[in-house]
C-alpha positions as CSV (number, residue, x, y, z in Angstrom):
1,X,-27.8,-15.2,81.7
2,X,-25.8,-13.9,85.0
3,X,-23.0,-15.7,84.2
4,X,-22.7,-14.7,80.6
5,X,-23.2,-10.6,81.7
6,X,-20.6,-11.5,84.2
7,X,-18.1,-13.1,81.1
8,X,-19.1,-10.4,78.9
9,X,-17.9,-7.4,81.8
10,X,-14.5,-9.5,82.4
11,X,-13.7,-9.1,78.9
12,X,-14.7,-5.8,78.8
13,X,-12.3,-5.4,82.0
14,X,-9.3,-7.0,79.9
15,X,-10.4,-4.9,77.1
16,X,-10.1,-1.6,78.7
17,X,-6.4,-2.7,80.1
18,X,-5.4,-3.5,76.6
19,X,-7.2,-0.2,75.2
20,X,-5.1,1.9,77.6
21,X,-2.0,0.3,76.8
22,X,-2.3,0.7,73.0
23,X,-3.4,4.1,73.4
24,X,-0.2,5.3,75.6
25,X,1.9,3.6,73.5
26,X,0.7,5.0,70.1
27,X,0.5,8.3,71.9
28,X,4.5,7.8,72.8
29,X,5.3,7.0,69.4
30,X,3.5,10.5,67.5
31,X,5.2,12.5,71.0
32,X,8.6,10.7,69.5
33,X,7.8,11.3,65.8
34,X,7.2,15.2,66.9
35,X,10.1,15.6,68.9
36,X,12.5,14.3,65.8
37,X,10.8,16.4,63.8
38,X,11.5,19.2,65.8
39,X,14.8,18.5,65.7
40,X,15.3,17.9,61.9
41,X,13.3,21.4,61.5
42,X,15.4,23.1,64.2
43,X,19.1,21.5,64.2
44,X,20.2,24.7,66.5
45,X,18.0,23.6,69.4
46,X,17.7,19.9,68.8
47,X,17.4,19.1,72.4
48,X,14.7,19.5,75.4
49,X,13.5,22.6,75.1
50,X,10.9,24.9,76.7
51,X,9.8,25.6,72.1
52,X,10.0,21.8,71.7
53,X,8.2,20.8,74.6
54,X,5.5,23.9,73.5
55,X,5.5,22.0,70.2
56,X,4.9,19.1,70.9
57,X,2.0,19.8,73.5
58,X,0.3,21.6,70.4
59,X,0.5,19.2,68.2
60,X,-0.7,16.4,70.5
61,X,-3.8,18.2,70.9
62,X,-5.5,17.0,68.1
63,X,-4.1,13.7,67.9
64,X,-7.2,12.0,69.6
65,X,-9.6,12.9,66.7
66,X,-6.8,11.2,64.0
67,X,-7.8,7.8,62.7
68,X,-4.8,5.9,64.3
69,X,-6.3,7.0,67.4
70,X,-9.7,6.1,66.3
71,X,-8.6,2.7,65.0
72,X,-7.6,1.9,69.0
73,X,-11.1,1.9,69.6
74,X,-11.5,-1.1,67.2
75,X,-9.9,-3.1,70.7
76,X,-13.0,-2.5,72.3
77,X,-15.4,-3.0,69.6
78,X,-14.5,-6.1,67.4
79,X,-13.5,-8.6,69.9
80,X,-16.9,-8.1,72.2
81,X,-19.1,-7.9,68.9
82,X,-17.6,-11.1,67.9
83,X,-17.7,-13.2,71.5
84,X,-21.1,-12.1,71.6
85,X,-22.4,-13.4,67.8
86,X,-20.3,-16.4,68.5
87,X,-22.1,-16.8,72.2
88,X,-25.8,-16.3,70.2
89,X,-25.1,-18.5,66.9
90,X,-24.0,-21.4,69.3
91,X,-26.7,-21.3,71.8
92,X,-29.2,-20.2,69.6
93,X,-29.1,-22.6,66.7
C-alpha cells in the first residue's frame, strides 16, 4: 500500500509539471491573441505600449475562470482517476 501512495504522489509530481507548463503556455497564447487585437483595434499605436500593456493586464484577469483554463485542470484529474480504477480493477478482481 506504501509503494502504491508513493506511485500515486510521483504521478501527481509529473502531473503538476505538465499542469504548469500547459497553463503558461495557454496563458501566452490569450496574452498574444490580446496584444494582436490591440493592434488590429488601434493601428496608430500597434506597438508596446504603456495602453496595450494596461489592456492586456485587464483582460488577463479573468482568464482563470474561462473554460480553456478550466479544461487544464482535466491534466490533473483524468490521468490519476484512471491509474487509480485501473490499479483497483486489476488487483481487485
Amino acid at each position: 500500500m506504501i509503494a502504491f501512495l508513493r506511485l500515486i504522489g510521483m504521478v501527481l509530481v509529473v502531473e503538476l509539471i505538465f499542469y504548469a507548463l500547459i497553463s503558461i503556455y495557454i496563458r501566452s497564447l490569450r496574452r498574444e491573441a490580446l496584444e494582436k487585437e490591440w493592434d488590429r483595434r488601434h493601428p496608430e499605436r500597434a506597438g508596446a505600449s504603456p495602453e496595450r500593456r494596461e489592456f492586456v493586464r485587464r483582460s488577463m484577469i479573468g482568464f482563470s475562470r474561462t473554460l480553456r483554463a478550466r479544461l487544464a485542470l482535466l491534466v490533473l484529474i483524468l490521468p490519476l482517476v484512471a491509474f487509480v480504477a485501473i490499479v483497483v480493477i486489476v488487483n481487485y478482481n
